[in-house]
C-alpha positions as CSV (number, residue, x, y, z in Angstrom):
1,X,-19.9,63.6,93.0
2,X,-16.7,64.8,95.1
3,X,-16.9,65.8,98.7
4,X,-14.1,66.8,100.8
5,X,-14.1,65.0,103.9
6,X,-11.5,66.5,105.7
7,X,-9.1,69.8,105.9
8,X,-6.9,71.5,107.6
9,X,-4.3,74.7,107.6
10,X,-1.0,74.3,107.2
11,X,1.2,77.6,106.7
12,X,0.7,80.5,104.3
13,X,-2.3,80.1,102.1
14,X,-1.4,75.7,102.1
15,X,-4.3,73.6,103.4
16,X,-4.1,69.8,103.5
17,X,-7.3,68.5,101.8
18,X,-8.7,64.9,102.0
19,X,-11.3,63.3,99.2
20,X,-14.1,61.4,99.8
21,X,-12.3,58.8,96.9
22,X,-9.7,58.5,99.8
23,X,-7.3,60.6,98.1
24,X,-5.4,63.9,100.0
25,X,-3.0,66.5,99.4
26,X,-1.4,69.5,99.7
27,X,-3.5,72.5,98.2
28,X,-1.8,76.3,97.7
29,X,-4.6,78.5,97.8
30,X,-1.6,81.5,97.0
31,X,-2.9,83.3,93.8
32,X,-6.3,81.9,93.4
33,X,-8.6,83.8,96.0
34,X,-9.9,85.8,93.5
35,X,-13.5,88.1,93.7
36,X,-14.6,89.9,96.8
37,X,-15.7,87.0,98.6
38,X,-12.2,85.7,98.7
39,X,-10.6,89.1,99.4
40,X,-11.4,88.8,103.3
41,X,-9.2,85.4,103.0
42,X,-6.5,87.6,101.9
43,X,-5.5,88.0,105.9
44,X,-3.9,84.8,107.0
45,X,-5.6,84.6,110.0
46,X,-9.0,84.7,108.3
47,X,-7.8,82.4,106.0
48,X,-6.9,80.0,109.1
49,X,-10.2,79.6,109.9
50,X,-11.4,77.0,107.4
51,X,-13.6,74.1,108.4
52,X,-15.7,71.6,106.3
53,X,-19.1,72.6,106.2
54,X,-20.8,69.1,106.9
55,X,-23.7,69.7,104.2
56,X,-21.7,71.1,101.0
57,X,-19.1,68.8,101.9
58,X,-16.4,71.1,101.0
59,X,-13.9,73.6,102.5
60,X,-16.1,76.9,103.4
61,X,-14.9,80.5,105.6
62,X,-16.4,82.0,108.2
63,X,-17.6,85.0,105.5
64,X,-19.6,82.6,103.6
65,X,-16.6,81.8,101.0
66,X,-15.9,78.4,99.7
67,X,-14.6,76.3,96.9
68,X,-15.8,73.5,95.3
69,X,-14.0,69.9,95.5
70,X,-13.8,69.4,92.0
71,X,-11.8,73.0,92.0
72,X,-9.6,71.9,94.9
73,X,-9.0,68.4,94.2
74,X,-7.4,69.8,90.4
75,X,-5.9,72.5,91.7
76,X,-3.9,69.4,93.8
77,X,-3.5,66.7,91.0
78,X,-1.9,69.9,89.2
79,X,0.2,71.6,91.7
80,X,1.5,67.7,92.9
81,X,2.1,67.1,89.7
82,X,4.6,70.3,89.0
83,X,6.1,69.3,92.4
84,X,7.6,65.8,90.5
């Protein structure tokens, strides 16, 4: 199973995002925050206020929003991928 060990904001909706297989990257979160959990994540300075909760082991909100590794660590190999 995936955990996310490590995260942190970078600008706009980007978050940096390291793997508990030792992997990281850059992660866009532009576009995907979608339902009405996410919609609070909408204002950047909510959205700045990510952490890693230390029993899901994966990036979580303030509002009780989060997103599972699995999700984030495709959403990376994809948008790293379109980068080459």
């Amino acid at each position: 199973m995936l955990h996310v060990t490590s995260a942190k904001y970078l600008s706009g909706y980007k978050i940096w995002v390291a793997f508990d297989d030792h992997t990281s990257g850059e992660v866009d979160l532009e576009g995907v925050l979608k339902g009405s959990v996410f919609e609070p994540l909408k204002d950047i300075g909510t959205f700045q206020q990510l952490a890693v909760d230390p029993e899901l082991e994966t990036v979580v909100w303030p509002n009780g929003a989060d997103l599972a590794p699995e999700f984030l660590k495709e959403l990376q190999l994809k948008q790293s991928q379109a980068v080459q």
